[in-house]
SEFIGU-502651 format. One record per atom (N, C-alpha, C): x, y, z; residue in one letter; atom name. Coordinates in nm, 2 decimals. Example, Ala and Ser with C-alpha at 12.3 -4.5 7.8 and 13.67 -1.06 7.14 Angstrom:
<pts>
c1 / c2 / c3 / rest / atom
1.32 / -0.57 / 0.78 / A / N
1.23 / -0.45 / 0.78 / A / CA
1.32 / -0.33 / 0.78 / A / C
1.28 / -0.22 / 0.71 / S / N
1.37 / -0.11 / 0.71 / S / CA
1.29 / 0.00 / 0.79 / S / C
</pts>
This chain:
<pts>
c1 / c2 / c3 / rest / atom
2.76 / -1.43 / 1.35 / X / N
2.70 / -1.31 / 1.41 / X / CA
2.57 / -1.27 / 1.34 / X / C
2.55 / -1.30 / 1.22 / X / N
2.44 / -1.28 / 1.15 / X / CA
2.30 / -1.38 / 1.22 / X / C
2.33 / -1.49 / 1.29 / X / N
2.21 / -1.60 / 1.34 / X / CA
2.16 / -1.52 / 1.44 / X / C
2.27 / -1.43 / 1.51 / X / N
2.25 / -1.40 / 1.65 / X / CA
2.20 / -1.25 / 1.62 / X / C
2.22 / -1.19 / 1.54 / X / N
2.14 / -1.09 / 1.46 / X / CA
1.95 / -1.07 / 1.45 / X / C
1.97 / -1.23 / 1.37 / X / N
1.81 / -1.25 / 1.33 / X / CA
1.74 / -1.26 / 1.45 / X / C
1.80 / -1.37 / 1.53 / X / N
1.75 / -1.37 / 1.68 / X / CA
1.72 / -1.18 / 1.74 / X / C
1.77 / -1.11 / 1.74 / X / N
1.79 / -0.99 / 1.79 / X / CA
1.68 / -0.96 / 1.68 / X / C
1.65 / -0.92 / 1.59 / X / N
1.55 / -0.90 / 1.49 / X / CA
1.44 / -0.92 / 1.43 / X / C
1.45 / -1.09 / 1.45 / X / N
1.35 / -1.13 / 1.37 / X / CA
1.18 / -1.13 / 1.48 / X / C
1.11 / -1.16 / 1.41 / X / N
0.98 / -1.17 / 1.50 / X / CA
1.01 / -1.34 / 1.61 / X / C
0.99 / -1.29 / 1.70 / X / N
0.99 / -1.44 / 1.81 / X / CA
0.85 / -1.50 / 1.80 / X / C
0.83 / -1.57 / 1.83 / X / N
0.65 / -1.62 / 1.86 / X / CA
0.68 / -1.63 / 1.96 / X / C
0.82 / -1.69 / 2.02 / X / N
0.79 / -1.68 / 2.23 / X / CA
0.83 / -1.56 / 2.24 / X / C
0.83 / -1.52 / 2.22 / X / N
0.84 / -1.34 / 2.26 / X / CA
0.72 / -1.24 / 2.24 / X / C
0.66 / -1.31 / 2.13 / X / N
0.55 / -1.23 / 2.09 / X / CA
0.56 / -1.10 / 2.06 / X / C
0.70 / -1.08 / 1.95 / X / N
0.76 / -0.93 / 1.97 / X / CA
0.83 / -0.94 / 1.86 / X / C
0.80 / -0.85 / 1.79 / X / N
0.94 / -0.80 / 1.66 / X / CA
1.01 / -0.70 / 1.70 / X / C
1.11 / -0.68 / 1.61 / X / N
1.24 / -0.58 / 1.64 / X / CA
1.34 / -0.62 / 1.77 / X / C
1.36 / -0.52 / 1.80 / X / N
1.47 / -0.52 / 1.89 / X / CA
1.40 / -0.44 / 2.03 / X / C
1.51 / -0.46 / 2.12 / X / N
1.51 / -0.35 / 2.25 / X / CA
1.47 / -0.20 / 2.17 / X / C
1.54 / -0.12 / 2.10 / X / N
1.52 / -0.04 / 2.05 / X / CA
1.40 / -0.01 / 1.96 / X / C
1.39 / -0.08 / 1.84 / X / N
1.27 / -0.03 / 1.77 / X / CA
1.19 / -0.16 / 1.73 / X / C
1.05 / -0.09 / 1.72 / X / N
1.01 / -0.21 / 1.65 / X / CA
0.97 / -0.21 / 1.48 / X / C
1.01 / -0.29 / 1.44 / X / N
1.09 / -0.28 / 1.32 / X / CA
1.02 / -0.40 / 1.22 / X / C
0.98 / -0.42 / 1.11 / X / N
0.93 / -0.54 / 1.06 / X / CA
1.04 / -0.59 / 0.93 / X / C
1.13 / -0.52 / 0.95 / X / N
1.28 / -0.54 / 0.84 / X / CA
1.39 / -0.53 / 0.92 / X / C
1.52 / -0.62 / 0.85 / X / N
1.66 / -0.64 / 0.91 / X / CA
1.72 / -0.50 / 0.80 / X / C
1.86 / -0.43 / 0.86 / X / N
1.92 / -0.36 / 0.81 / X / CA
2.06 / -0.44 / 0.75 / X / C
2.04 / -0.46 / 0.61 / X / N
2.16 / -0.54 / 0.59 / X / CA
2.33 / -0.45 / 0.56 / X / C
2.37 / -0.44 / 0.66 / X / N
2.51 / -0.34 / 0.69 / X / CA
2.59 / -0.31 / 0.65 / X / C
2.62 / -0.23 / 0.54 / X / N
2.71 / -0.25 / 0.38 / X / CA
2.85 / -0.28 / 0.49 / X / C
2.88 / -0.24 / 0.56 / X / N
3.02 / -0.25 / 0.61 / X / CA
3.09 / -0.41 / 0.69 / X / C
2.97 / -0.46 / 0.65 / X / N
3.01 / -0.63 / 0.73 / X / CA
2.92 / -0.72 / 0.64 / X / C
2.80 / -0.64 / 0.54 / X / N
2.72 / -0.77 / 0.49 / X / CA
2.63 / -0.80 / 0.60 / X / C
2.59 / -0.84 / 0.77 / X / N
2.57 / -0.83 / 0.83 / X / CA
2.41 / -0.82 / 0.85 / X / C
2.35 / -0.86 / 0.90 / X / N
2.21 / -0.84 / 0.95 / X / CA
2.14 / -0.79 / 1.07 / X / C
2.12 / -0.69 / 1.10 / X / N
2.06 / -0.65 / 1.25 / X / CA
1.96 / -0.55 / 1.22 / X / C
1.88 / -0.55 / 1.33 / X / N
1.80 / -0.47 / 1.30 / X / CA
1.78 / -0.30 / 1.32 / X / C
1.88 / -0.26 / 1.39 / X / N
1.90 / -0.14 / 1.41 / X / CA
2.07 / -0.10 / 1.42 / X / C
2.13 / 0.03 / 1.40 / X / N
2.25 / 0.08 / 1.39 / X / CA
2.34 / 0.00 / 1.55 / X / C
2.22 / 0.01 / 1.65 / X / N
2.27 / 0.01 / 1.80 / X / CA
2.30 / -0.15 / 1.84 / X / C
2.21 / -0.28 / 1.79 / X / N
2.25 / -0.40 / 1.75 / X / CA
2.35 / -0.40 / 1.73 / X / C
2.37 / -0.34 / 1.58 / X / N
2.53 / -0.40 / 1.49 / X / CA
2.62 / -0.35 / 1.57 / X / C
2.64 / -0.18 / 1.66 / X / N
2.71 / -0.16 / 1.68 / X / CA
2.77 / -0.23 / 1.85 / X / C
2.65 / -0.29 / 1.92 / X / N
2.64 / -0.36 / 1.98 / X / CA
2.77 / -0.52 / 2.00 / X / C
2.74 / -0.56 / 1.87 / X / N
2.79 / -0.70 / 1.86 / X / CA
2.91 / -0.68 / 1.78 / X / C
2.95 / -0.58 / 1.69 / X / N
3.05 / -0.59 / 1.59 / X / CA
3.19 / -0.45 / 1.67 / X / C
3.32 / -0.51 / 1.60 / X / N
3.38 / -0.39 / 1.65 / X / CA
3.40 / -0.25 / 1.55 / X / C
3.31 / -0.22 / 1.54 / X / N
3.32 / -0.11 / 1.42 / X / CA
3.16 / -0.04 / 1.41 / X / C
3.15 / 0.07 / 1.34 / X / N
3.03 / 0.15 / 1.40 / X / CA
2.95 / 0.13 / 1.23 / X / C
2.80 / 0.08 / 1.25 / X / N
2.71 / 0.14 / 1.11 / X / CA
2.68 / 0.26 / 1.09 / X / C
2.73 / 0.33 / 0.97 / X / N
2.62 / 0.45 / 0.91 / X / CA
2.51 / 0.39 / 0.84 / X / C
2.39 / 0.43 / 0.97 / X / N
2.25 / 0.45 / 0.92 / X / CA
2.22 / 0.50 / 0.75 / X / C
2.32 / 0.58 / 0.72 / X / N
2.27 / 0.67 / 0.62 / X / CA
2.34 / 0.59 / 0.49 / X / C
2.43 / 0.50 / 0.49 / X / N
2.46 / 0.39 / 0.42 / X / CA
2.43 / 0.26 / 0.38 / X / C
2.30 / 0.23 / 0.45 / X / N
2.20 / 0.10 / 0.43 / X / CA
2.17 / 0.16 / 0.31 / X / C
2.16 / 0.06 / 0.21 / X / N
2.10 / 0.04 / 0.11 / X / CA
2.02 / -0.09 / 0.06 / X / C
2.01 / -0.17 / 0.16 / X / N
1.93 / -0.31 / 0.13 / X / CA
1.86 / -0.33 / 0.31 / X / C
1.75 / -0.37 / 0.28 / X / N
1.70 / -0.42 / 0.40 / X / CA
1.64 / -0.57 / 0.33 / X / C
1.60 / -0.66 / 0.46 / X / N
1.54 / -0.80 / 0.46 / X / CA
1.40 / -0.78 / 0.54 / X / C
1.32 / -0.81 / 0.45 / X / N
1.17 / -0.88 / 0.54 / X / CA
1.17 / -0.96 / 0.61 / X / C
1.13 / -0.91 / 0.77 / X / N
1.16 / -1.04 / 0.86 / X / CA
1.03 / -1.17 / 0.85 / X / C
0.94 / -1.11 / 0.74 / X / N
0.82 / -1.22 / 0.76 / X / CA
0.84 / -1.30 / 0.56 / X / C
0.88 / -1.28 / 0.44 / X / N
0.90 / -1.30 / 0.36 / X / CA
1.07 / -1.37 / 0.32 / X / C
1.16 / -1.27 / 0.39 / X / N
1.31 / -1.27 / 0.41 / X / CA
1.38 / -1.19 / 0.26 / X / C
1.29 / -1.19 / 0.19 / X / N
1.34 / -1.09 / 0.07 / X / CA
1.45 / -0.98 / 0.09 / X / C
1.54 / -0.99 / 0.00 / X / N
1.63 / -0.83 / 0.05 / X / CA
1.56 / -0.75 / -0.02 / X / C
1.57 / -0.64 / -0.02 / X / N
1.48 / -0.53 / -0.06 / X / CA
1.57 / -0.38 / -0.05 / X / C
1.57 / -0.35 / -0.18 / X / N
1.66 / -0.17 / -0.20 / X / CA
1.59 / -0.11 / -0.14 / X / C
1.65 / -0.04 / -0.05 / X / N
1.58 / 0.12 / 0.00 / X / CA
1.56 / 0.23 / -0.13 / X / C
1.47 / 0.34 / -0.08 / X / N
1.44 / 0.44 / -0.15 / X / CA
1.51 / 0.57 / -0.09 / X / C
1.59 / 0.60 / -0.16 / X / N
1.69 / 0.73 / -0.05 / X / CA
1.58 / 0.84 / -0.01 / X / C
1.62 / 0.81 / 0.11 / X / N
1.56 / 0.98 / 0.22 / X / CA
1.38 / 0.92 / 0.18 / X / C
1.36 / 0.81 / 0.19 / X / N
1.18 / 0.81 / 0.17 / X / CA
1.13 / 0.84 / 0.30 / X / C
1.21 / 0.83 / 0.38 / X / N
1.16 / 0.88 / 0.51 / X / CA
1.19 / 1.02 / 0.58 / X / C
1.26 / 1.08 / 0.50 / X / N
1.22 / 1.23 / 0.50 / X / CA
1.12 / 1.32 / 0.47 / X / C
1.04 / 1.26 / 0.52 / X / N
0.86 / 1.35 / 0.45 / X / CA
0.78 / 1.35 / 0.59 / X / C
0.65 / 1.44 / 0.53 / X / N
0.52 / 1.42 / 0.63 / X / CA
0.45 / 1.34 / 0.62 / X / C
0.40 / 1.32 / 0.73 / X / N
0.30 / 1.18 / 0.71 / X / CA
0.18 / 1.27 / 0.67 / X / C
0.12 / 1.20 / 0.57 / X / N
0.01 / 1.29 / 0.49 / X / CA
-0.10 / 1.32 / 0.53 / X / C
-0.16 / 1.23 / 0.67 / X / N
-0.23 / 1.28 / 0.75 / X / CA
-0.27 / 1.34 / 0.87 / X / C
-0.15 / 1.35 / 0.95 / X / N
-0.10 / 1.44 / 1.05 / X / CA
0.02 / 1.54 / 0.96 / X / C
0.09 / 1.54 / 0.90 / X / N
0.14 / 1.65 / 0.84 / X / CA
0.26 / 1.65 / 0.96 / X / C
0.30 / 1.52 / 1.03 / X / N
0.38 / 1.57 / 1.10 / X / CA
0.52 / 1.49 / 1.06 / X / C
0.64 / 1.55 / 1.06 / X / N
0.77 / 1.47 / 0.98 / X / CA
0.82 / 1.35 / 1.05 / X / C
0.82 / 1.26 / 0.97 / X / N
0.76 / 1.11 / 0.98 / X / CA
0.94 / 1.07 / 1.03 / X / C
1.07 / 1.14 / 0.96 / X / N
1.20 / 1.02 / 1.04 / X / CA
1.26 / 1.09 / 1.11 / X / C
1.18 / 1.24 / 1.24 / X / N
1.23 / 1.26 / 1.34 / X / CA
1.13 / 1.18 / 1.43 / X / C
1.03 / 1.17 / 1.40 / X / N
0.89 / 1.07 / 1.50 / X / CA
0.94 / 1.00 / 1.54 / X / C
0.90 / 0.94 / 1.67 / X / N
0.92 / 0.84 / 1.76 / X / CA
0.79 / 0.78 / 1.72 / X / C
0.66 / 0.79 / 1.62 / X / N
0.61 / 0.68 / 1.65 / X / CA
0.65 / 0.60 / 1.46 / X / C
0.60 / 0.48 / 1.51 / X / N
0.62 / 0.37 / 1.39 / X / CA
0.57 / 0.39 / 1.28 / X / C
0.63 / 0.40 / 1.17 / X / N
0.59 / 0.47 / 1.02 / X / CA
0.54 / 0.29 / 0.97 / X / C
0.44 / 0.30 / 0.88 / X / N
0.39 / 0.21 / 0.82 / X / CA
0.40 / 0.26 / 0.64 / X / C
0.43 / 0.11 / 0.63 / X / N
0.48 / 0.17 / 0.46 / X / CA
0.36 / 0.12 / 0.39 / X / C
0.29 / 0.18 / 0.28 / X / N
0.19 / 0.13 / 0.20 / X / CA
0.20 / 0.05 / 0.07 / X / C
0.12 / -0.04 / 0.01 / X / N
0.16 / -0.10 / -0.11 / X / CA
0.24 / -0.04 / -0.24 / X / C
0.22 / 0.11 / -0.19 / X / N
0.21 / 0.22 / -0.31 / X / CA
0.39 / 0.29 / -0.27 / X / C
0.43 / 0.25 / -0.13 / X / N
0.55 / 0.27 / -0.14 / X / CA
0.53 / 0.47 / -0.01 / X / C
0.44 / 0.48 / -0.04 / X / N
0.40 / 0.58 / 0.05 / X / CA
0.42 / 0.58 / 0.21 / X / C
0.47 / 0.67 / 0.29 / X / N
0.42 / 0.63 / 0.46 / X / CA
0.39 / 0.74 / 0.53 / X / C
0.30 / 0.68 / 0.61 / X / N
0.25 / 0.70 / 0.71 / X / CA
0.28 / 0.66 / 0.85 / X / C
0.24 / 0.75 / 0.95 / X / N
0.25 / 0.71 / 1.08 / X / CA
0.16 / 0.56 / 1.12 / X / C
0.18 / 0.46 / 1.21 / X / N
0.10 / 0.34 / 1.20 / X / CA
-0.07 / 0.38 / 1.28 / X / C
-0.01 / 0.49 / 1.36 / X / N
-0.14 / 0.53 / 1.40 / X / CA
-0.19 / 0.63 / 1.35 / X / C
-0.17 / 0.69 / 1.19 / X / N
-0.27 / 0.75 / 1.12 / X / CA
-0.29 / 0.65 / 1.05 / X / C
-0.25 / 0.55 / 1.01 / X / N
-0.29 / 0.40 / 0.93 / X / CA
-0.39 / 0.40 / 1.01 / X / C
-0.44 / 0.38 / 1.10 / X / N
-0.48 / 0.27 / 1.16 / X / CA
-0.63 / 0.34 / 1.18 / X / C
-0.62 / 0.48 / 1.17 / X / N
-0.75 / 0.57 / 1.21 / X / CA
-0.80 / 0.59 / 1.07 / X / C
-0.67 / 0.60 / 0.96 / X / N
-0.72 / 0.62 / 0.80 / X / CA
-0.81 / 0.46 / 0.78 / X / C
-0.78 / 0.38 / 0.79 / X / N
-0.89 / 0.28 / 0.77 / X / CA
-1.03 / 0.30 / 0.82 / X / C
-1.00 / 0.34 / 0.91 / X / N
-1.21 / 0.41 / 0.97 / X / CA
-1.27 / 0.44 / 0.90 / X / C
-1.20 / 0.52 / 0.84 / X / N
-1.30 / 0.61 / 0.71 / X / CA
-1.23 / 0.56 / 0.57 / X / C
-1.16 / 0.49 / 0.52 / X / N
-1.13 / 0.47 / 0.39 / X / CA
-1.03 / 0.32 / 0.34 / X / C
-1.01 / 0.30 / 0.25 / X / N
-0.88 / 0.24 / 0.24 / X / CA
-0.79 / 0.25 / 0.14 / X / C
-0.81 / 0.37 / 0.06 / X / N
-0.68 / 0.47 / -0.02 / X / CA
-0.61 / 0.54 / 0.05 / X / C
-0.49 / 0.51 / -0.01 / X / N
-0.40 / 0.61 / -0.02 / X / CA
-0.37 / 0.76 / -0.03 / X / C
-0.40 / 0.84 / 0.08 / X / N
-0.45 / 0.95 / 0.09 / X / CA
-0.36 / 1.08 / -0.04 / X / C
-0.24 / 1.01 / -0.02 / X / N
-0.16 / 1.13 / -0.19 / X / CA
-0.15 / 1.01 / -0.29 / X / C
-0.19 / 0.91 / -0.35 / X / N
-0.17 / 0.84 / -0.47 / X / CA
-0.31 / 0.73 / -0.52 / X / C
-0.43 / 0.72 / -0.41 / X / N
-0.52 / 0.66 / -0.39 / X / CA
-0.51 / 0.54 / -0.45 / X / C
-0.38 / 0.46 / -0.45 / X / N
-0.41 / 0.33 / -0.42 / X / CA
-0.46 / 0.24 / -0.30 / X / C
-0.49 / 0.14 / -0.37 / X / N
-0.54 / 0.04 / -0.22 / X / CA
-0.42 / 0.01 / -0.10 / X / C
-0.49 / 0.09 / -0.01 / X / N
-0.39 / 0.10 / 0.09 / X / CA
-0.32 / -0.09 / 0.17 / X / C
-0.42 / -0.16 / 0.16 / X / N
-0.43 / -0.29 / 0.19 / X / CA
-0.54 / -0.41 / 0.06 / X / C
-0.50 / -0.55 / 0.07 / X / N
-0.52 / -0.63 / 0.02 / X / CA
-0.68 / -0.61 / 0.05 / X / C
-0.75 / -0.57 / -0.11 / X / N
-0.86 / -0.56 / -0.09 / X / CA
-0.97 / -0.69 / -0.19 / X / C
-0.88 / -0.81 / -0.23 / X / N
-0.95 / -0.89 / -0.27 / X / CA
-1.04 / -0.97 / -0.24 / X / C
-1.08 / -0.98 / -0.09 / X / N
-1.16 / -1.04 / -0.05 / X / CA
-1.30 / -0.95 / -0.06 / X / C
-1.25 / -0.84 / -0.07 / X / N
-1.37 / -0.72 / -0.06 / X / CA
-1.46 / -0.72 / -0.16 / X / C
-1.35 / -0.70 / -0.30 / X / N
-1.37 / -0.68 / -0.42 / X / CA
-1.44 / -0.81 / -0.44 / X / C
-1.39 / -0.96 / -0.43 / X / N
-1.50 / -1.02 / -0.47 / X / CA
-1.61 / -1.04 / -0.41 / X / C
-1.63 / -1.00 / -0.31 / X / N
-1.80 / -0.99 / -0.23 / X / CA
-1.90 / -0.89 / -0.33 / X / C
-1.81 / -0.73 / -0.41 / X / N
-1.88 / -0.68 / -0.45 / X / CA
-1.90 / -0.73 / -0.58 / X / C
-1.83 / -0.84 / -0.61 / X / N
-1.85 / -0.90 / -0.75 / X / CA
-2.01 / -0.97 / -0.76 / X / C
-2.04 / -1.00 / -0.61 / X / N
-2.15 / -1.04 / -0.60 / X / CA
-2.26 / -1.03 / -0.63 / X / C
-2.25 / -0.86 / -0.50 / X / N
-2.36 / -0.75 / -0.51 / X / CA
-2.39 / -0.70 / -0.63 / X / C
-2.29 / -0.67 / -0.77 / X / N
-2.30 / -0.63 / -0.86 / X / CA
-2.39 / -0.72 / -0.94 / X / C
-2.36 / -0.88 / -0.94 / X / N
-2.43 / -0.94 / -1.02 / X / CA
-2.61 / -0.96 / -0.95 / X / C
-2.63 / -0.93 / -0.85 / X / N
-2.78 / -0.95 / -0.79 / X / CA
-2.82 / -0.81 / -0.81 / X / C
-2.76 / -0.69 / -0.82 / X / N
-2.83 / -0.57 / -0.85 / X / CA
-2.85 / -0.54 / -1.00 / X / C
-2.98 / -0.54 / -1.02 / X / N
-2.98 / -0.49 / -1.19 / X / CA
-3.00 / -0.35 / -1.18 / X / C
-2.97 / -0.30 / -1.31 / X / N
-2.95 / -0.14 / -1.28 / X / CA
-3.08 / -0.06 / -1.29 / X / C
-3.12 / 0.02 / -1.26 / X / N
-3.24 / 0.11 / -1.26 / X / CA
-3.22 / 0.18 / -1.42 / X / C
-3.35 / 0.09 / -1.48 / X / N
-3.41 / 0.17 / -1.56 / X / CA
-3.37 / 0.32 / -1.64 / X / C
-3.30 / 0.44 / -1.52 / X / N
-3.30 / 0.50 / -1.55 / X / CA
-3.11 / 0.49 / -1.62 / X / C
-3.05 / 0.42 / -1.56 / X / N
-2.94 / 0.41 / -1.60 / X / CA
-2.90 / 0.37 / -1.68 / X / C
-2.96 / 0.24 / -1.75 / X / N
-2.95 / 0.12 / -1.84 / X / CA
-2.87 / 0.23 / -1.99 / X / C
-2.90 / 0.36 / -1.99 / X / N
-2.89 / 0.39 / -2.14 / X / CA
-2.74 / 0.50 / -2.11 / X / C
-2.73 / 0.47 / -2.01 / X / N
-2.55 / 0.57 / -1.97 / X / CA
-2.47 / 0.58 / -2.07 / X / C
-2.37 / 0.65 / -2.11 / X / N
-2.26 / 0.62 / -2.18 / X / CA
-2.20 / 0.76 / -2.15 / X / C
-2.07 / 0.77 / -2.19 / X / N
-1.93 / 0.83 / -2.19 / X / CA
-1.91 / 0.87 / -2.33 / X / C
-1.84 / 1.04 / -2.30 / X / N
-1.87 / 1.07 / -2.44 / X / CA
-1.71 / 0.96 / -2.52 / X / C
-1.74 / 0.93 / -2.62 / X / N
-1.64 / 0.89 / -2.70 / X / CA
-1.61 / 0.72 / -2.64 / X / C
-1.71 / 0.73 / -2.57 / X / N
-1.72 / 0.57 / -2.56 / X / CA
-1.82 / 0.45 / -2.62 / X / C
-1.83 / 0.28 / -2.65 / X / N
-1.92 / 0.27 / -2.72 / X / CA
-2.04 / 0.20 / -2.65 / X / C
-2.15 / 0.25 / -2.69 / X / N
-2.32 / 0.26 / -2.61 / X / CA
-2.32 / 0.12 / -2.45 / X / C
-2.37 / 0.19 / -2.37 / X / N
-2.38 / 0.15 / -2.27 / X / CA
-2.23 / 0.07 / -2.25 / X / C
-2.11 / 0.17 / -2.20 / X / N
-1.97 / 0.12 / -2.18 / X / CA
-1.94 / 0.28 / -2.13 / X / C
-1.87 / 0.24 / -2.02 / X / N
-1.79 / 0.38 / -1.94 / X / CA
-1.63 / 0.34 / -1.92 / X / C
-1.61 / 0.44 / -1.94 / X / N
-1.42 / 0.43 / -1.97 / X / CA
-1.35 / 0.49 / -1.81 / X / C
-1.31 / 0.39 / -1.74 / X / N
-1.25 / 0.38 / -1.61 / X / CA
-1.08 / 0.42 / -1.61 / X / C
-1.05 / 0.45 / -1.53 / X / N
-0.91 / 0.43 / -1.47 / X / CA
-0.90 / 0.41 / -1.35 / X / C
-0.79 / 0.29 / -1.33 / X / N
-0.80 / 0.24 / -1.23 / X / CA
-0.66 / 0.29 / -1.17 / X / C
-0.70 / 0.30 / -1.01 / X / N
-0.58 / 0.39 / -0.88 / X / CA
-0.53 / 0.25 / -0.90 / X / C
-0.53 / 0.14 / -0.92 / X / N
-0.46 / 0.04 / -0.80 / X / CA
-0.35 / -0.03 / -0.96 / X / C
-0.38 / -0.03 / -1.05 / X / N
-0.28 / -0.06 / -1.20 / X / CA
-0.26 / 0.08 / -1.29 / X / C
-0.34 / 0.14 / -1.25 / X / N
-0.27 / 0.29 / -1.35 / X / CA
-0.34 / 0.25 / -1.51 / X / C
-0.43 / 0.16 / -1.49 / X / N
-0.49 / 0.10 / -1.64 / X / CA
-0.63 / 0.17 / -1.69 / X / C
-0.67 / 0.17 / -1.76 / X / N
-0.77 / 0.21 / -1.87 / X / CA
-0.84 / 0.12 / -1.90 / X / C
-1.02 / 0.10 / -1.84 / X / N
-1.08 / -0.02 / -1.94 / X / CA
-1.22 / 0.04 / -1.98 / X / C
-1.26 / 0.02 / -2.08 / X / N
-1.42 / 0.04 / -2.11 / X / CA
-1.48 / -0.10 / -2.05 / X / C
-1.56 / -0.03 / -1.96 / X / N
-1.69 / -0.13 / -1.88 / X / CA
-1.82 / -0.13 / -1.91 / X / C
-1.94 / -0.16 / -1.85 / X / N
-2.03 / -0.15 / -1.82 / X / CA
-2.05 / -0.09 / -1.70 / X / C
-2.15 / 0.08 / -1.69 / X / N
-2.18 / 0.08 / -1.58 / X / CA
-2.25 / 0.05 / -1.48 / X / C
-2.20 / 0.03 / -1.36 / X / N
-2.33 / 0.02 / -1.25 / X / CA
-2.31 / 0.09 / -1.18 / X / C
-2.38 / 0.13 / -1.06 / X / N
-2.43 / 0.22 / -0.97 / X / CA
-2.34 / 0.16 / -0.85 / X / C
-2.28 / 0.01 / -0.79 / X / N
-2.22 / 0.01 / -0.71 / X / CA
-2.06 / -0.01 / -0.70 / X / C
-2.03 / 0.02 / -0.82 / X / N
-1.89 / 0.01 / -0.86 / X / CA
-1.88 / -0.02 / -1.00 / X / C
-1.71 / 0.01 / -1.06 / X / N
-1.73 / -0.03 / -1.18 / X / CA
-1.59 / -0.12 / -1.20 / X / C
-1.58 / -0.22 / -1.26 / X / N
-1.44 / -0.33 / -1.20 / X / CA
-1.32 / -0.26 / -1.33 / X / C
-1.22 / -0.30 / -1.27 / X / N
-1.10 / -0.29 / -1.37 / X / CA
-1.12 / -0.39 / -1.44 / X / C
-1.08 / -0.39 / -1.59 / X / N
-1.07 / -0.52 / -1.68 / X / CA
-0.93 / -0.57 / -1.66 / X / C
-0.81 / -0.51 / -1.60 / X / N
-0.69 / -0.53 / -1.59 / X / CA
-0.70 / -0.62 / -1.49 / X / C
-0.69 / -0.51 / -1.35 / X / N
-0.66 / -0.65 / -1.22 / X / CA
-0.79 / -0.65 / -1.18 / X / C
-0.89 / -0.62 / -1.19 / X / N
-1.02 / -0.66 / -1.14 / X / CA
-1.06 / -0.58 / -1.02 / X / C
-0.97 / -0.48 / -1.01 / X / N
-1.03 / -0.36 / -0.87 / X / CA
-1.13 / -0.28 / -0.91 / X / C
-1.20 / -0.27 / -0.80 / X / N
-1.31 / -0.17 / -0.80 / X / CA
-1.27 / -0.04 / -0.77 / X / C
-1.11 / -0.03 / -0.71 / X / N
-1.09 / 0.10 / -0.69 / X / CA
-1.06 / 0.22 / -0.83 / X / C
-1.20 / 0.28 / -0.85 / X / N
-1.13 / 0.33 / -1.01 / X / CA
-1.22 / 0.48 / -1.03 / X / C
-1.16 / 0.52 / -1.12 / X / N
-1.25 / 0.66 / -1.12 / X / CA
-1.29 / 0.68 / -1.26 / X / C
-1.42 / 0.73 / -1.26 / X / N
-1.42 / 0.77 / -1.43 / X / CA
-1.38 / 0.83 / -1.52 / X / C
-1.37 / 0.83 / -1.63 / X / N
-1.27 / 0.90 / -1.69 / X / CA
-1.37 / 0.98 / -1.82 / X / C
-1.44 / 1.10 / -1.79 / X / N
-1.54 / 1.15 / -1.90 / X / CA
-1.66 / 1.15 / -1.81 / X / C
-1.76 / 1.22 / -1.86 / X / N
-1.86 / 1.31 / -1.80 / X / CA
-1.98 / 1.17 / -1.93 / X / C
-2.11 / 1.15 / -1.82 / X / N
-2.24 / 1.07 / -1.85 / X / CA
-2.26 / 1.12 / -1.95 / X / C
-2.41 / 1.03 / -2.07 / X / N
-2.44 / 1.11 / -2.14 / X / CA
-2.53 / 0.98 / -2.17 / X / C
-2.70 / 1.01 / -2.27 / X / N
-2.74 / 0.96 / -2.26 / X / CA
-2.75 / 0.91 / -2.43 / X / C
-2.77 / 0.83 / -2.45 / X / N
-2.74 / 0.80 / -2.58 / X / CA
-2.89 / 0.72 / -2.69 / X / C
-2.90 / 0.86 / -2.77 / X / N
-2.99 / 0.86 / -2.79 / X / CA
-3.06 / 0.76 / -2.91 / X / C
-3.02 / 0.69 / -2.95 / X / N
-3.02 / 0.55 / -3.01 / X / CA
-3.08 / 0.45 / -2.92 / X / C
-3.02 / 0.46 / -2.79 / X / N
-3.19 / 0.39 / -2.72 / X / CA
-3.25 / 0.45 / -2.62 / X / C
-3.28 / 0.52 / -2.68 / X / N
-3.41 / 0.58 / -2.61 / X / CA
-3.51 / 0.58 / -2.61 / X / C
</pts>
């Protein structure tokens, strides 16, 4: 019952469809009460003689990696943080972020227009490596303006600014530049400073 499950669940390429009749879904609901795989309560109860409680999943499977994966109790009892509207009475499709956060898939999808943080935790909402190293680029063909060359952070050492990064939660002293400043940890640009400029009067 479990093959005929995945079939009912998994993404088809001849179908060109994930989920089910009912939802569309990018994870299997693994069924504490049979072990079982389907992708919604209406499936299992569909094919099995016995009823799922929804509110008793505790493991789901990625239908594109196959990983089982613990649920987060009630994570889907909240607002989606950009409509503000409650995201597990919604009929439309919640999108989960790297950060574990969700959203509606159609405030995802308008939040990338204008950004790619995580509107309550500002991590990288999506895989931004390919980005990050384009700006690895720009950084090294831009030299810095004259006027910046003598920057520093109070309590930091001469021309080095002390970052924190949204996307590792880490701490590095850098060098600044004007188009970003990289994590020394995982190498994101997504980071904020940590301390107010200052000009340091030793080279002046």
């Amino acid at each position: 019952m479990a093959a005929s499950a995945r079939e009912d669940g998994a993404r088809g390429e001849e179908q060109g469809q994930r989920g089910c009749e009912h939802y569309d879904r990018g994870c299997l609901l693994k069924a504490p009460c049979c072990d079982k795989l389907y992708t919604c309560r209406l499936c299992h109860d569909k094919h099995e003689d016995h009823q799922l409680d929804r509110f008793k999943v505790k493991e789901v499977q990625c239908i594109n990696c196959e990983k089982i994966q613990h649920c987060i109790e009630n994570v889907s009892r909240q607002d989606c943080p950009i409509c503000l509207e409650d995201i597990h009475t919604s009929r439309i499709v919640a999108h989960v972020l790297p950060c574990g956060h969700l959203l509606h898939r159609t405030c995802y999808e308008e939040m990338l227009k204008e950004g790619y943080r995580c509107p309550l935790c500002m991590h990288s909402a999506l895989d931004m490596t390919r980005y990050w190293r384009q700006l690895d680029d720009e950084v090294a063909q831009t030299p810095m303006p004259s006027e910046y060359q003598n920057m520093t952070v109070d309590v930091s050492r001469i021309n080095a600014n002390v970052i924190l990064c949204n996307d590792c939660n880490g701490r590095s002293t850098v060098q600044f530049h004007i188009l970003g400043m990289k994590c020394n940890i995982c190498e994101s640009y997504n980071t904020a400073q940590a301390g107010g400029y200052r000009i340091s009067l030793d080279q002046q």
